[in-house]
C-alpha positions as CSV (number, residue, x, y, z in Angstrom):
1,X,0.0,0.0,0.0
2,X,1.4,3.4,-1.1
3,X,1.6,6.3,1.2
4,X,-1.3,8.5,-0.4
5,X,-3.8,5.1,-0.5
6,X,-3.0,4.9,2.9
7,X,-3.2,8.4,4.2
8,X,-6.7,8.5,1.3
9,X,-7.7,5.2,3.6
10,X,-7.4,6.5,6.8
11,X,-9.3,9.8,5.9
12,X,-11.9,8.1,4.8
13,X,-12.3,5.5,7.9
14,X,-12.1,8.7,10.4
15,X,-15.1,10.6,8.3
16,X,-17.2,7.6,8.3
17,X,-16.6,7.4,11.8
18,X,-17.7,11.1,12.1
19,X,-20.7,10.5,9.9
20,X,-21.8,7.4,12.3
21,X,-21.1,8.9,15.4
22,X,-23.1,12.5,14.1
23,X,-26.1,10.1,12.9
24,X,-25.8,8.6,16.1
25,X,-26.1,12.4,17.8
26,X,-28.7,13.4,15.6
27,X,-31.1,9.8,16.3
28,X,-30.3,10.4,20.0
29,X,-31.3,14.7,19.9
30,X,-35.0,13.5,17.7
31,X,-35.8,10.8,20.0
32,X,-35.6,12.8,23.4
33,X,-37.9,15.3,21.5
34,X,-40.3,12.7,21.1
35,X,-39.8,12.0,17.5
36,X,-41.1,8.2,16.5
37,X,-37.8,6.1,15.3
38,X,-38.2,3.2,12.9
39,X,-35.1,1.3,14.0
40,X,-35.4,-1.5,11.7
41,X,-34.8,1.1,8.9
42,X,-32.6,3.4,10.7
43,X,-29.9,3.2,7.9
44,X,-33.1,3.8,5.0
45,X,-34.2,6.6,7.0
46,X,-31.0,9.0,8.3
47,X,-31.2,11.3,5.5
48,X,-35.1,12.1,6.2
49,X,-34.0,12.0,10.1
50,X,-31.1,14.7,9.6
51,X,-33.5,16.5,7.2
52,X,-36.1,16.3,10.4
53,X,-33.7,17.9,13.0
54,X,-31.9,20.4,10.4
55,X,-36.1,21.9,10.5
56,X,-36.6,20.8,14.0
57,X,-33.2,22.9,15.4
58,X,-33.9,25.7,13.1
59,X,-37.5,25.8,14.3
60,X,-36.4,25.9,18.0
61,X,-33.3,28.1,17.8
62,X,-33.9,30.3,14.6
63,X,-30.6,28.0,13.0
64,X,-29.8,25.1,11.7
65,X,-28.0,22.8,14.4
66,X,-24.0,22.0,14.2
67,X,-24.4,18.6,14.2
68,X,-26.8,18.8,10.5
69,X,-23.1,20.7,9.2
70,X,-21.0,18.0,10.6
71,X,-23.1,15.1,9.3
72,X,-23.1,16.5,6.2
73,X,-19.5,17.3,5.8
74,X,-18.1,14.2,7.2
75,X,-20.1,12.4,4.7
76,X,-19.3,14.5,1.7
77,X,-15.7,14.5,2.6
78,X,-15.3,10.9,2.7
79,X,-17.0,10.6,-0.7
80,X,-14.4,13.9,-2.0
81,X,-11.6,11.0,-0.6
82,X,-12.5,8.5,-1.9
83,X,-13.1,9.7,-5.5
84,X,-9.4,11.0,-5.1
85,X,-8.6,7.5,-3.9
86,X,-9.8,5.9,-7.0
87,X,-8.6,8.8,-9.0
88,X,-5.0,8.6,-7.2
């Protein structure tokens, strides 16, 4: 393994670990405000859950919450690495 398909690796492992860990957050935030979960298709339904607290934080704060951004970004950015990755 070459030094840039590792370094491309590891970058990607530590954003999809961000993106679980902010899903995680985000499941955890909707459910103590009383928001139904279907956990049998938790991994189906994320995007319409983040899409439900990005309207449910900006509804109660008058912003969208931090943890929408870093869901978002942690997933974009492993996608951005791995293209590069494959590219590389």
């Amino acid at each position: 393994m070459e030094i840039t398909e590792a370094v491309f690796v590891s970058l990607i492992i530590t954003f999809l670990l961000i993106y679980v860990v902010s899903s995680i957050a985000i499941i955890d935030y909707l459910n103590k405000r009383g928001v139904k979960i279907k956990w049998i298709l938790l991994r189906l339904m994320i995007i319409p859950y983040a899409d439900k607290y990005r309207k449910l934080t900006k509804q109660e704060n008058g912003k969208t919450g931090k943890l929408y951004y870093v869901w978002l970004g942690s997933v974009n950015l492993a996608l951005v690495c791995f293209i590069l990755k494959v590219i590389f």
